[in-house]
N, CA, C and O of each residue as an XYZ file, in Angstrom:
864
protein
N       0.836     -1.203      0.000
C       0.000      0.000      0.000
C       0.870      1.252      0.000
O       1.997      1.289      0.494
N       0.225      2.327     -0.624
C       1.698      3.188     -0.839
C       0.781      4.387      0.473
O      -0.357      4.828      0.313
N       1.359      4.565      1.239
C       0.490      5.102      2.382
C      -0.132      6.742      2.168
O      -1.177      7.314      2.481
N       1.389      7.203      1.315
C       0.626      8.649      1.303
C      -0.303      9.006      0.054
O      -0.908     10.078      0.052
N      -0.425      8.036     -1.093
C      -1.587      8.083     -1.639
C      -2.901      7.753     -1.135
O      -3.868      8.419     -1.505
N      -3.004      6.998     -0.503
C      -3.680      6.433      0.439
C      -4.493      7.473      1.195
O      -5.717      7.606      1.228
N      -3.253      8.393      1.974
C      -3.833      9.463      3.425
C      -4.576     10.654      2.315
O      -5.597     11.294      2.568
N      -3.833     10.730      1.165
C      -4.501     11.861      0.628
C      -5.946     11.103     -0.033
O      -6.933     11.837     -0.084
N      -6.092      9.766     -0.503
C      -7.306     10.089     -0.748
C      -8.411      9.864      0.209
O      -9.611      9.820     -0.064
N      -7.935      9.748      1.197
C      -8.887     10.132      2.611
C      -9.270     11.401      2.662
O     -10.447     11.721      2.826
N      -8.283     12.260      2.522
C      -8.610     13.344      2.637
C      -9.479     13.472      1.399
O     -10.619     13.282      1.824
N      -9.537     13.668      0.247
C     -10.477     13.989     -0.975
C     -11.555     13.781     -1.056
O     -12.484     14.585     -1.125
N     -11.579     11.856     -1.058
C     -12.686     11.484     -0.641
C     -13.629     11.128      0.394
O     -14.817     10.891      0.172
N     -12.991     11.091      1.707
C     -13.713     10.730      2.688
C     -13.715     12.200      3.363
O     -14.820     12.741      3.400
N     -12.755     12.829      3.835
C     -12.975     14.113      4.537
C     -13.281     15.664      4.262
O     -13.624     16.561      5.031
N     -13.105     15.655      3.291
C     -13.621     16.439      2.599
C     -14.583     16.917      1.915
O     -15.003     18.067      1.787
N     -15.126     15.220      1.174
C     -16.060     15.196      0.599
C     -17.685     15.342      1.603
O     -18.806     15.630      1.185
N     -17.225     15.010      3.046
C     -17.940     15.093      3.976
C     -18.419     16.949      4.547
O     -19.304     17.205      5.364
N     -17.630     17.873      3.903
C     -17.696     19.308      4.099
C     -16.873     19.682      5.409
O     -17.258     20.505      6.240
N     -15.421     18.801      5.490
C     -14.708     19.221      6.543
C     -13.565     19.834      5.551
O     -12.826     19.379      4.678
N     -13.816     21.126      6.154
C     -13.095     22.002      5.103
C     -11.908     23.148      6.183
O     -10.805     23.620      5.905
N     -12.426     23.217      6.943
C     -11.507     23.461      8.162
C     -10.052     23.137      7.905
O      -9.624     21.984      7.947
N      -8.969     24.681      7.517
C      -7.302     23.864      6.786
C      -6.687     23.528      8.436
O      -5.895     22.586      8.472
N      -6.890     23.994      9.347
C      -5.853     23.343     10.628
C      -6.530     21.834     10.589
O      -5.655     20.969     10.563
N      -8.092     21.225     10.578
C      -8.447     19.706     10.759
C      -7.671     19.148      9.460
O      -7.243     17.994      9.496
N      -7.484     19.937      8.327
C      -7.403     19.120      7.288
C      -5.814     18.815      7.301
O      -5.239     17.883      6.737
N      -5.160     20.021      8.229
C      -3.716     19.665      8.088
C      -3.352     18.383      9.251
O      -2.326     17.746      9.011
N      -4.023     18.057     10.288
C      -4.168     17.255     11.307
C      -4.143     16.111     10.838
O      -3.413     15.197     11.223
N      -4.979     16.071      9.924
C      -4.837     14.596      9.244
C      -3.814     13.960      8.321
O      -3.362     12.837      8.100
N      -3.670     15.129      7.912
C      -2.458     14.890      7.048
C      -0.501     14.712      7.742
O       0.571     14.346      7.261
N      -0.923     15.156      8.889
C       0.431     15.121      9.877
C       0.456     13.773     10.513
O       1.399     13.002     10.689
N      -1.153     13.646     10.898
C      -0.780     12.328     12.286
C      -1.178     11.123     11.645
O      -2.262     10.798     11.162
N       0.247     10.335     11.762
C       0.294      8.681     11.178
C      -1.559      7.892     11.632
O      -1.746      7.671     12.828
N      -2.211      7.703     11.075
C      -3.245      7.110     11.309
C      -2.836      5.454     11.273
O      -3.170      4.559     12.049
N      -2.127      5.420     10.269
C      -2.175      3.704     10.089
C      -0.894      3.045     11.543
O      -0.687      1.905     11.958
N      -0.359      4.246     11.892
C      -0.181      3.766     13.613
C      -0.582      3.863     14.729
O       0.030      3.570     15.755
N      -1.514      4.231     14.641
C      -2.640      4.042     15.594
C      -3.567      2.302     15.590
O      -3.848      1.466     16.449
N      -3.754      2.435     14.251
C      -4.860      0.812     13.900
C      -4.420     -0.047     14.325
O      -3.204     -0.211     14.219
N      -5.190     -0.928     14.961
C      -4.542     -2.558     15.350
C      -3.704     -3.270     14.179
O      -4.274     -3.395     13.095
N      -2.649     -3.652     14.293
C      -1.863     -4.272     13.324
C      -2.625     -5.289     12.161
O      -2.284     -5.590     11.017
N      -3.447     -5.555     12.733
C      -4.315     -6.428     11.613
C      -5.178     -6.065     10.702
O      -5.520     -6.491      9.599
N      -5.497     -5.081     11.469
C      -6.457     -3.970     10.502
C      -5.806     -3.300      9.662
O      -6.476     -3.072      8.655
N      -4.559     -2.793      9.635
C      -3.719     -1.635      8.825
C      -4.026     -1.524      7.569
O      -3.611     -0.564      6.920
N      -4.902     -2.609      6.950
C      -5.119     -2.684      5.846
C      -6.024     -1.459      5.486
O      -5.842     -0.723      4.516
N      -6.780     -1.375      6.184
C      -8.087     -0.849      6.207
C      -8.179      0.614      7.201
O      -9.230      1.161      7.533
N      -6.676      1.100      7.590
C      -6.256      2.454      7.826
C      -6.796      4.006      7.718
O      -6.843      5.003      8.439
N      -7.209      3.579      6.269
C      -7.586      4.994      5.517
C      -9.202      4.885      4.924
O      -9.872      5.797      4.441
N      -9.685      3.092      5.185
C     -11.072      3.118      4.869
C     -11.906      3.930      5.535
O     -11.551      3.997      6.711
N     -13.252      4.844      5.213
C     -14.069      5.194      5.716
C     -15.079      4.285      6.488
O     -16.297      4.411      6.358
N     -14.409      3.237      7.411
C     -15.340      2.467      8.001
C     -14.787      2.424      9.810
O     -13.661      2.633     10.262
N     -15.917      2.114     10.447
C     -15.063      2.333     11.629
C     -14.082      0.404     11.802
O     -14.402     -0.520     11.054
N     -13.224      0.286     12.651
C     -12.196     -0.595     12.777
C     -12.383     -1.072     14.469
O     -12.467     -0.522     15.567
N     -12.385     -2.402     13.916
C     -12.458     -3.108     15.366
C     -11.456     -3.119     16.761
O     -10.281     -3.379     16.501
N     -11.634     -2.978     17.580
C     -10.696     -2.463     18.525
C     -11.047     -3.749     19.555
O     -11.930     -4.599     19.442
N     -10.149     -3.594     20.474
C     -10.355     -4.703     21.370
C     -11.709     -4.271     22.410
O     -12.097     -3.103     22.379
N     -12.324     -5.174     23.230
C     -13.086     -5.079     24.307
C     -14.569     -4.838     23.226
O     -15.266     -3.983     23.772
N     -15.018     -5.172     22.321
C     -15.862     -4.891     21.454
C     -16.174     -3.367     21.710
O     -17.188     -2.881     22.211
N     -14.655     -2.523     21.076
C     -14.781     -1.100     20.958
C     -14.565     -0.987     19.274
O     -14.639     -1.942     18.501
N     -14.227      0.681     18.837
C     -14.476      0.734     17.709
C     -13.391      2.086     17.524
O     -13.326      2.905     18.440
N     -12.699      2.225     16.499
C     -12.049      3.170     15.581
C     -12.751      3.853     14.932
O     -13.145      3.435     13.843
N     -13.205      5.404     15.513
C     -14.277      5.491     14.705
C     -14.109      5.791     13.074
O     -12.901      5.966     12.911
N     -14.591      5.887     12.177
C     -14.353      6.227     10.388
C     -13.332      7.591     10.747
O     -13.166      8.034     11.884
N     -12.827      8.023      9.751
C     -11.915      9.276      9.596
C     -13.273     10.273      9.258
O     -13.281     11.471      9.541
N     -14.012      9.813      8.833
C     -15.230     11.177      8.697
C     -15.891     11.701      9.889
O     -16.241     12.869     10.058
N     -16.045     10.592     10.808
C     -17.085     11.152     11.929
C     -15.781     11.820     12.385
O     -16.003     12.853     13.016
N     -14.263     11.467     12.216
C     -13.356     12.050     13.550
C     -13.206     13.565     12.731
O     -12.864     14.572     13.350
N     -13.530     13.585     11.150
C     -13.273     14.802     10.758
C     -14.014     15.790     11.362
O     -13.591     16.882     11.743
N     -15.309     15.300     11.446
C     -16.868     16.022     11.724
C     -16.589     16.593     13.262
O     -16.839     17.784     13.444
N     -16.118     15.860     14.307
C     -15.543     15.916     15.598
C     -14.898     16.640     15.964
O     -15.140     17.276     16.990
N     -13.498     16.846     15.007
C     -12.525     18.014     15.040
C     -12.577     19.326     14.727
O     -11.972     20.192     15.359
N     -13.447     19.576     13.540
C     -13.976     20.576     12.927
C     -15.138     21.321     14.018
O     -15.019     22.469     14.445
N     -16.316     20.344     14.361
C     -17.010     20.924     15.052
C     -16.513     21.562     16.690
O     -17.132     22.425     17.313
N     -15.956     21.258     16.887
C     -15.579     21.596     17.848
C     -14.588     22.786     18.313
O     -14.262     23.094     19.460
N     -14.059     23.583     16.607
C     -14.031     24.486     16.636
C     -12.403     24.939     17.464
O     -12.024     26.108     17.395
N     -11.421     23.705     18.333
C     -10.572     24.494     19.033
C      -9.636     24.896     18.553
O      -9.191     24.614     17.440
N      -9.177     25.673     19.402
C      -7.598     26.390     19.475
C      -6.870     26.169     20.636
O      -7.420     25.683     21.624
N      -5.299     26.575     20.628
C      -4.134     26.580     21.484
C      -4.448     26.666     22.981
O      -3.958     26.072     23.941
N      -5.648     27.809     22.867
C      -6.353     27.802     24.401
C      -7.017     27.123     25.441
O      -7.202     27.281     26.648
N      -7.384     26.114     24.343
C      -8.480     25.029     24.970
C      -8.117     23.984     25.929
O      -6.982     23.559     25.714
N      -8.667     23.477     26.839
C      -8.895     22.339     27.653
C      -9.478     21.128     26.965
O     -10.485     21.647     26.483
N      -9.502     20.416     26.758
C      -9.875     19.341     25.973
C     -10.474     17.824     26.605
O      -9.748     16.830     26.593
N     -11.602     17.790     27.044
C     -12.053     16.299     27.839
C     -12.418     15.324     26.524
O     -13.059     15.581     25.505
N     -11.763     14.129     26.954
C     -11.991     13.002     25.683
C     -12.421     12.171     26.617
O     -11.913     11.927     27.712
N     -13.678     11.618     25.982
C     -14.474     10.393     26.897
C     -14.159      8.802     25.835
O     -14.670      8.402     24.789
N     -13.150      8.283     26.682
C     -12.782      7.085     25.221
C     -11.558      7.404     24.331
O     -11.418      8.162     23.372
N     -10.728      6.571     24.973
C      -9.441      7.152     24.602
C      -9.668      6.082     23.563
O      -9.909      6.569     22.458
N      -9.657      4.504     23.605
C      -9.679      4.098     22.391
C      -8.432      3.684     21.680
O      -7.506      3.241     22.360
N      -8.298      3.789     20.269
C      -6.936      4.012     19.758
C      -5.735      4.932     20.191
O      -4.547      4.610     20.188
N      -6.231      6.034     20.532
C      -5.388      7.045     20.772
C      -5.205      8.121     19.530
O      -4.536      9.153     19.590
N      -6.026      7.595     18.281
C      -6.090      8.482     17.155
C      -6.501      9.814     17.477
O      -5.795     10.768     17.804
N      -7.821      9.743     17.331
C      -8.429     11.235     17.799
C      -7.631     11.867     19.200
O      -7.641     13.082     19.396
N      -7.069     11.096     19.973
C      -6.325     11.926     21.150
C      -5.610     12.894     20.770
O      -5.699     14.074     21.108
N      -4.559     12.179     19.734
C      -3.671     12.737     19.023
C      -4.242     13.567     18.016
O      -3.516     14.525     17.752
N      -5.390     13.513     17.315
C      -5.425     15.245     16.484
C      -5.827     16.043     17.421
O      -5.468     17.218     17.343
N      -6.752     15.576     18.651
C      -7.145     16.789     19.377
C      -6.282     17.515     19.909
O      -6.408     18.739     19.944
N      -4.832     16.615     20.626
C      -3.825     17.755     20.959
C      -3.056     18.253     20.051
O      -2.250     19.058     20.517
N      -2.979     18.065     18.768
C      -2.324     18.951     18.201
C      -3.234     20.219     17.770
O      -2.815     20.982     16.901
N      -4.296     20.397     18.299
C      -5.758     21.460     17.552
C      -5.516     22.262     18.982
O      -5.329     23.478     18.975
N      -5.538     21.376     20.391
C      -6.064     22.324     21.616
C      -4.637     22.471     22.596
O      -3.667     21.752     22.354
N      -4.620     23.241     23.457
C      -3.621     23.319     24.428
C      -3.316     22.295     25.275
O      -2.168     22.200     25.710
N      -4.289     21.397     25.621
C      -3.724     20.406     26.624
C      -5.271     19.609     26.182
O      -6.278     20.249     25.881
N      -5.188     17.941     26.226
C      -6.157     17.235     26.447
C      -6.123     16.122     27.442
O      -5.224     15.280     27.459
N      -7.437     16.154     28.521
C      -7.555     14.954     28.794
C      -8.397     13.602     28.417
O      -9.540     13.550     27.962
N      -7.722     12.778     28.659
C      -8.409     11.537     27.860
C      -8.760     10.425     28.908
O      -8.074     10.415     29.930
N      -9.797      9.444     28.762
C     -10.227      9.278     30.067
C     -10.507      7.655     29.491
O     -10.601      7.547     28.269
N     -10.598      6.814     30.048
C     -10.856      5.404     29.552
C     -10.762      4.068     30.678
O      -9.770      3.864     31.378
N     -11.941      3.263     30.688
C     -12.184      2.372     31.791
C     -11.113      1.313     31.024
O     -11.460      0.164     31.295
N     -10.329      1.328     30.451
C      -9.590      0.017     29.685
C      -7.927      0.488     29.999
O      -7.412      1.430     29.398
N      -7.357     -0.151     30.808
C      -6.022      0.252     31.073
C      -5.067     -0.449     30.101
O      -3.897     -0.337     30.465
N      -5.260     -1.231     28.816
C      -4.300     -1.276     27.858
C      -4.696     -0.518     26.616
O      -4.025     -0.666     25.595
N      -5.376      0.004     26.629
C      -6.241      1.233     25.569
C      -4.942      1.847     26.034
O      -3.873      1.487     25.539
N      -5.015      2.762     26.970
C      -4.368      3.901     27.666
C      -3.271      3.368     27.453
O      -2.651      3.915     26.541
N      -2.524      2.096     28.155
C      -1.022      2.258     27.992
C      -0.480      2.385     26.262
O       0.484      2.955     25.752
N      -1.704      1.490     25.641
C      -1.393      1.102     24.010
C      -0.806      3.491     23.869
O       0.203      4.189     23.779
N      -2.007      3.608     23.934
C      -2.454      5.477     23.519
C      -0.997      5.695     24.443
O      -1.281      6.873     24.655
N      -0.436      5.625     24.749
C       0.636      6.236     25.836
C       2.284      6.118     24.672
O       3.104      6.998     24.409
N       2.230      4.941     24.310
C       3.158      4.618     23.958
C       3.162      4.963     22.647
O       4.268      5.034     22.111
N       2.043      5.233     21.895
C       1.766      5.712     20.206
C       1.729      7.284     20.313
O       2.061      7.918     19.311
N       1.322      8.012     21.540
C       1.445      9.389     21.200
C       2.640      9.872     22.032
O       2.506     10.959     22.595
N       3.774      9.212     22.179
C       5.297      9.231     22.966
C       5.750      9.438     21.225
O       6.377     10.375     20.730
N       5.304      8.470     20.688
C       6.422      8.023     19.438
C       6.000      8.930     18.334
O       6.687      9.205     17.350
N       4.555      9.456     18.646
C       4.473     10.683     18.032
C       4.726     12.185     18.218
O       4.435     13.184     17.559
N       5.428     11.944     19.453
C       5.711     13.723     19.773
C       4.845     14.263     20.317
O       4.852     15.489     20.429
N       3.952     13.572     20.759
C       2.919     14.609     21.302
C       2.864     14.474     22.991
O       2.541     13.408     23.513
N       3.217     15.675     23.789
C       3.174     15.256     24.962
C       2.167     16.448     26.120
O       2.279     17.029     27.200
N       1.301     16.286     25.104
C       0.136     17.629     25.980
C      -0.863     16.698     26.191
O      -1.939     17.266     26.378
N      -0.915     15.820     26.223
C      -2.369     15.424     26.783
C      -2.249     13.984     28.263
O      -1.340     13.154     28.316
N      -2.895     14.039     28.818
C      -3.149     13.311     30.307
C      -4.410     12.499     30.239
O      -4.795     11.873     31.226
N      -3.454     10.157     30.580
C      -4.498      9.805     30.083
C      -4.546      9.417     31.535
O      -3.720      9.632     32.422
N      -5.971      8.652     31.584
C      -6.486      8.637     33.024
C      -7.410      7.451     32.918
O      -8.334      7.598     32.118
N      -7.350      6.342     33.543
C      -7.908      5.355     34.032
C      -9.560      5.537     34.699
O      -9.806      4.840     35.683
N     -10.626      6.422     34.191
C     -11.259      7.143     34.707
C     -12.698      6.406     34.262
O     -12.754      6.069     33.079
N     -13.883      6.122     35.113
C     -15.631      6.158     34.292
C     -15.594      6.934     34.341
O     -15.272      7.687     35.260
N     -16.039      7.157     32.969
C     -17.317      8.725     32.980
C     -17.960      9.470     33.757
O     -18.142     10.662     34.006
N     -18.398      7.997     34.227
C     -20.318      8.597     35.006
C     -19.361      8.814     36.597
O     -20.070      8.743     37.601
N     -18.224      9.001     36.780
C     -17.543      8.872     37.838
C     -17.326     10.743     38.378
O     -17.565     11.431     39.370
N     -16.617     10.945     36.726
C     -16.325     12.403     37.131
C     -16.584     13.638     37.972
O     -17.750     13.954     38.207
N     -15.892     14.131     38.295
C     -16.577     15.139     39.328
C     -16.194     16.467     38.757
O     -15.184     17.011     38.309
N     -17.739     16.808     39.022
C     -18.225     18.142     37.994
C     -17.572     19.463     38.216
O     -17.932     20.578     37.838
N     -16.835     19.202     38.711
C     -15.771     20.871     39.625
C     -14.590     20.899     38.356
O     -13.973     21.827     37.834
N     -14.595     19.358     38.123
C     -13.671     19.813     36.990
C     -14.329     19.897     35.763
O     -15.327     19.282     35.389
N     -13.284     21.192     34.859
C     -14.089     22.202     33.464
C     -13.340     22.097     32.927
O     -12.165     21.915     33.246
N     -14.152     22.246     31.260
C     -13.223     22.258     30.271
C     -14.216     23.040     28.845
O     -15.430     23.072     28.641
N     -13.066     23.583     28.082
C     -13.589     23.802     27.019
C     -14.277     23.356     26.230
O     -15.261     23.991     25.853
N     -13.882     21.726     25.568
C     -14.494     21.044     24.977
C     -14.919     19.525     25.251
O     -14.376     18.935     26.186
N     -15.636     19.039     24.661
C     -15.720     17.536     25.288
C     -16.118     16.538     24.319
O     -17.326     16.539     24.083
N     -15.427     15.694     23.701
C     -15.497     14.749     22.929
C     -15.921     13.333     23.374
O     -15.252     12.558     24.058
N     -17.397     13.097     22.761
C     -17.627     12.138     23.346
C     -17.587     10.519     22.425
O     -18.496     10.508     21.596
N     -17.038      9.666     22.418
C     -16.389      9.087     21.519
C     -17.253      7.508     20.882
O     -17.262      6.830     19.855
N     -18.121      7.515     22.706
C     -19.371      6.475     22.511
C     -20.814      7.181     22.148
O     -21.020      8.353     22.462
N     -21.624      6.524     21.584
C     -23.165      7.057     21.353
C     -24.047      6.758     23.194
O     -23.775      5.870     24.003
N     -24.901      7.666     23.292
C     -25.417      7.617     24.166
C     -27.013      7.416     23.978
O     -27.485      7.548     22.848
N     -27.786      7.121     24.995
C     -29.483      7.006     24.485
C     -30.389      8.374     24.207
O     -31.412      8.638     23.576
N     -29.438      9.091     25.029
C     -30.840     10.160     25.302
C     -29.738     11.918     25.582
O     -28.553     11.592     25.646
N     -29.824     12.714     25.661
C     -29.440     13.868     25.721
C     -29.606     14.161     27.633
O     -30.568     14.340     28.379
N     -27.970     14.073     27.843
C     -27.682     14.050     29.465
C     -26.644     15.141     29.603
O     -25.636     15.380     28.937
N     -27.519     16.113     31.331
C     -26.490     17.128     31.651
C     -25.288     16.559     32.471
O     -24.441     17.364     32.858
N     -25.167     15.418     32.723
C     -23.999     14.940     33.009
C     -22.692     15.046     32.461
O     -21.776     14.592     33.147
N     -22.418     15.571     31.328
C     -21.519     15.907     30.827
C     -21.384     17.169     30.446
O     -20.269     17.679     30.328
N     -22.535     17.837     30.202
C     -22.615     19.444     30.009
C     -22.025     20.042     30.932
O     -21.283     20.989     30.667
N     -22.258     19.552     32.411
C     -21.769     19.809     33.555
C     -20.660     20.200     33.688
O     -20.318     20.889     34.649
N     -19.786     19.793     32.635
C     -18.350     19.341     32.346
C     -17.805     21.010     32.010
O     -16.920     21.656     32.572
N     -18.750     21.405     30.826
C     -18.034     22.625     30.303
C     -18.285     23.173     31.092
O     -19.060     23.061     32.042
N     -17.152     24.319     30.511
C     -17.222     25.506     30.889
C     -18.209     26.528     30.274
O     -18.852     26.100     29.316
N     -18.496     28.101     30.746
C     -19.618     28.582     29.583
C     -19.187     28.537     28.104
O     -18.155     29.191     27.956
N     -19.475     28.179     27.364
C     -18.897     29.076     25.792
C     -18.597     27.332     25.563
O     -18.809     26.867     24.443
N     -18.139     26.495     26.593
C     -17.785     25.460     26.128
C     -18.667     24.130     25.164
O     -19.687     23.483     25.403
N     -17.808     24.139     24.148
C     -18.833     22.674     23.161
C     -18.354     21.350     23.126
O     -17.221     20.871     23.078
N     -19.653     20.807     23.166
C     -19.379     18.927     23.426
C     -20.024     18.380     22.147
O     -21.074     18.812     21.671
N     -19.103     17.138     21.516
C     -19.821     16.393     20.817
C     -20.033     15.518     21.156
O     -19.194     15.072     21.939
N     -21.085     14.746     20.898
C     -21.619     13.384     21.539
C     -22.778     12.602     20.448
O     -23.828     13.111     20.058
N     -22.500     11.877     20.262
C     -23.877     10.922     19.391
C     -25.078     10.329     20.293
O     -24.917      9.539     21.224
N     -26.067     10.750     19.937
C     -27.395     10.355     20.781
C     -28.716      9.659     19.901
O     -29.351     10.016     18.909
N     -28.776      8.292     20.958
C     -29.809      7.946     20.259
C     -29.558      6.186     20.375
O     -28.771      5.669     21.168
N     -30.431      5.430     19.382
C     -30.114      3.865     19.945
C     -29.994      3.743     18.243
O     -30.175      4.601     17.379
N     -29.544      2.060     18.122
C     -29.632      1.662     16.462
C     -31.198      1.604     16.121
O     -32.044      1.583     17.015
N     -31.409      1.589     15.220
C     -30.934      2.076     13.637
C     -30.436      3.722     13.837
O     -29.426      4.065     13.223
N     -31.209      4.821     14.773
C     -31.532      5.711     14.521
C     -30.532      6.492     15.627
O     -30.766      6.565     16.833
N     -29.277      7.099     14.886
C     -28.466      8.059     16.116
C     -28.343      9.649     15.144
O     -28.557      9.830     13.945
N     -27.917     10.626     16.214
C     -27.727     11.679     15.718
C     -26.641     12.758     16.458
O     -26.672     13.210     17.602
N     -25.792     12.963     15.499
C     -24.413     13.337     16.503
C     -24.913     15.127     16.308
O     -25.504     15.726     15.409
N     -24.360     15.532     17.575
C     -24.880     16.238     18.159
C     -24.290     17.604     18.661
O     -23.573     17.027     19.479
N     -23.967     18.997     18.874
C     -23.355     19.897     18.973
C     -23.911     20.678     20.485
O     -24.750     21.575     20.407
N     -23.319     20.213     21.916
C     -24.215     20.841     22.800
C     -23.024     21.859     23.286
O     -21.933     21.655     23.819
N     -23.785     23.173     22.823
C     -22.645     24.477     23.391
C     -23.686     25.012     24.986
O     -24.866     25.342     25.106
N     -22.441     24.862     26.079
C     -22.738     25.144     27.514
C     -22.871     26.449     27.379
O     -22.209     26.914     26.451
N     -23.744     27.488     28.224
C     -24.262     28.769     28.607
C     -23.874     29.447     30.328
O     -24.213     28.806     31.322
N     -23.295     30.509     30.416
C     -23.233     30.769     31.550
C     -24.598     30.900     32.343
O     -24.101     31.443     33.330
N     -25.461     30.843     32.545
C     -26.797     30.365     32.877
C     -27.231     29.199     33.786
O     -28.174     29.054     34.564
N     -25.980     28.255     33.324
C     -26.730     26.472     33.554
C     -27.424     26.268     32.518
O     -28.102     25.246     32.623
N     -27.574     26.959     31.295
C     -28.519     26.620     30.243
C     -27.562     25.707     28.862
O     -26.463     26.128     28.500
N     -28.173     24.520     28.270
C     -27.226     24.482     27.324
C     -28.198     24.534     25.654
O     -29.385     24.215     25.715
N     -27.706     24.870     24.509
C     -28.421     24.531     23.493
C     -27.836     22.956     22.980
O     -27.004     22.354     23.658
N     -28.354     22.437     21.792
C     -28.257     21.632     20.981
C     -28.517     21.683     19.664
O     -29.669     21.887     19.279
N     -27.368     21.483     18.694
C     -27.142     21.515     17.359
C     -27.197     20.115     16.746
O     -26.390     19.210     16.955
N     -28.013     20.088     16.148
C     -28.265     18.717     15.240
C     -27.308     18.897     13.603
O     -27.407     19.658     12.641
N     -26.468     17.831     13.941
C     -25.384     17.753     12.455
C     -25.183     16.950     11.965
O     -24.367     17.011     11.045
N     -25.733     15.888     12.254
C     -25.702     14.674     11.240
C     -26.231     13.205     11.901
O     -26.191     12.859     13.082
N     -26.750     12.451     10.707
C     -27.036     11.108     11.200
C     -26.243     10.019     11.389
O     -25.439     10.184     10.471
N     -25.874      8.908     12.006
C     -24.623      8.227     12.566
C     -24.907      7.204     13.384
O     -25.805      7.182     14.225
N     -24.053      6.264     13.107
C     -24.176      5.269     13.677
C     -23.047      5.106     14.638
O     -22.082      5.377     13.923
N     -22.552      4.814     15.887
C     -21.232      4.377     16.596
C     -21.936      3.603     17.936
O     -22.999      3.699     18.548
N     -20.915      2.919     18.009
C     -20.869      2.224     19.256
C     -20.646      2.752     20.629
O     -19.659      3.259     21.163
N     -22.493      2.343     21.270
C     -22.508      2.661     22.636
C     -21.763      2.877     23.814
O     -21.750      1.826     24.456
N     -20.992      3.982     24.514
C     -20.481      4.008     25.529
C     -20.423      3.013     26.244
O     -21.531      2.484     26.328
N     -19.387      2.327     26.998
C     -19.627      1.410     27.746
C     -20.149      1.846     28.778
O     -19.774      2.973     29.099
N     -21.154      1.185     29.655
C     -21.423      1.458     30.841
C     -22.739      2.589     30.816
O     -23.193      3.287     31.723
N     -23.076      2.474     29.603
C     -23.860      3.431     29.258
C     -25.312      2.815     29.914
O     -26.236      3.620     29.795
N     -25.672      1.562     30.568
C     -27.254      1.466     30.929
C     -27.442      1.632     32.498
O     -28.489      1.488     33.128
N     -26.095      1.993     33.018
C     -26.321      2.247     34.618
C     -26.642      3.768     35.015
O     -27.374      3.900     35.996
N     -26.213      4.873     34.414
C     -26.449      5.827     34.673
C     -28.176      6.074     35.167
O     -29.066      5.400     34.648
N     -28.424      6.980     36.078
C     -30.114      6.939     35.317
C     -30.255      8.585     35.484
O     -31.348      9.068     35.779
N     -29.180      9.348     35.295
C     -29.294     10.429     35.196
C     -29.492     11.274     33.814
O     -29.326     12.478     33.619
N     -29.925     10.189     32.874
C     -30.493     10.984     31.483
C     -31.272     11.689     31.305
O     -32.230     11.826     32.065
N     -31.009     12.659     29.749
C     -32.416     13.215     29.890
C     -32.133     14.766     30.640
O     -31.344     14.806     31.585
N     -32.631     15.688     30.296
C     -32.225     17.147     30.672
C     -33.187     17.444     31.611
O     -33.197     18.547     32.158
C-alpha cells in the first residue's frame, strides 16, 4: 500500500467530501500517522471510511465522523480538551495537536497504555491519560471542549456539567438504527443549546445502561 496516496485520498474522498473544510483539521490529518494508531491487523483498512475493530468490542471510529468531531468543535491553542474514550489514541492525538492540553479518560487500562506509547512516538506530549468512568467524574472539573467518543441514548447534563460557559461537546445520541451526533454548546446560565449535524451510527459508551441520570 503506498500510504501517502492512500492518506490523501482520505482526505479527498472521505474528509472532505464530507464538508470538513476546516485547513488546521485538514492539516491534522495529514500530519498524524493514522495507520499507527490501527490494530496491526487492521492496517489494511487504515484509511477506509469504516469504523475498525478495537479490542473489548470497541471501535475506531471512520476518519469522517473524527473529521466532523474536530472541525465541530471548533478548538484552538487555548483550549482544555475532555476526551471520553481514549480508544486508539487516534483522535487523542489530532485533538492535541488542535487544543492546548487534552484529557483523555478510559475504563480500559491497555487502551491507555497502548495510547501512551503511540502518542510518545508521536511527539505529542500535551495530553493526560487517566484510568477514569465517565459517570464517575466530578463536575468541579471544566473544560472547554468535550469529545464524546461512545453514542449515548438520550441527551444528558452529566456531561454538560463538564463545560465551561462558551464550552462545546460532541456526543452521538440515540439507539440503532436511529443516532444523531450532536453539537451541545454550555451557557453561563446552567442553560445548554443543541445543534443537530448529522445522522450516525457508533458504538454505545460502555457502561452506558447504569447511569439513570439521562435526559435534561
Amino acid at each position: 500500500m503506498d500510504l501517502e496516496q492512500a492518506r490523501q485520498q482520505m482526505l479527498g474522498q472521505q474528509i472532505r467530501a464530507w464538508e470538513v473544510l476546516d485547513d488546521a483539521v485538514l492539516d491534522v490529518f495529514a500530519r498524524v500517522r493514522r495507520e499507527e494508531f490501527v490494530p496491526a491487523n487492521y492496517r489494511n483498512l487504515a484509511f477506509a471510511d469504516c469504523a475498525i475493530p478495537l479490542q473489548h468490542d470497541q471501535e475506531m471510529l471512520p476518519p469522517s465522523v473524527e473529521g466532523k468531531i474536530l472541525q465541530s468543535l471548533m478548538l484552538s491553542k487555548a483550549d482544555s480538551v475532555l476526551e471520553i474514550g481514549t480508544g486508539s489514541g487516534y483522535l487523542t492525538a489530532c485533538l492535541a495537536c488542535l487544543a492546548g492540553e487534552v484529557v483523555s479518560i478510559d475504563i480500559f487500562e491497555d487502551f491507555l497504555a497502548d495510547a501512551k506509547q503511540k502518542l510518545a512516538a508521536a511527539n505529542i506530549d500535551n495530553v493526560a491519560l487517566e484510568n477514569v468512568d465517565a459517570f464517575t467524574l466530578d463536575d468541579n472539573r471544566q473544560f472547554d471542549a468535550i469529545a464524546v467518543t461512545g453514542s449515548i441514548p438520550s441527551h444528558t447534563s452529566l456531561f454538560t456539567k463538564l463545560l465551561r460557559p462558551g464550552g462545546r461537546m460532541f456526543v452521538v445520541v440515540g439507539r440503532e438504527p436511529v443516532m444523531e451526533a450532536c453539537l451541545v454548546t454550555a451557557h453561563g446560565n446552567g442553560q445548554s443549546t443543541v445543534e443537530s449535524l448529522f445522522e450516525t451510527v457508533i458504538a454505545p459508551l460502555r457502561g452506558i445502561e447504569a447511569p439513570d441520570s439521562f435526559v435534561f
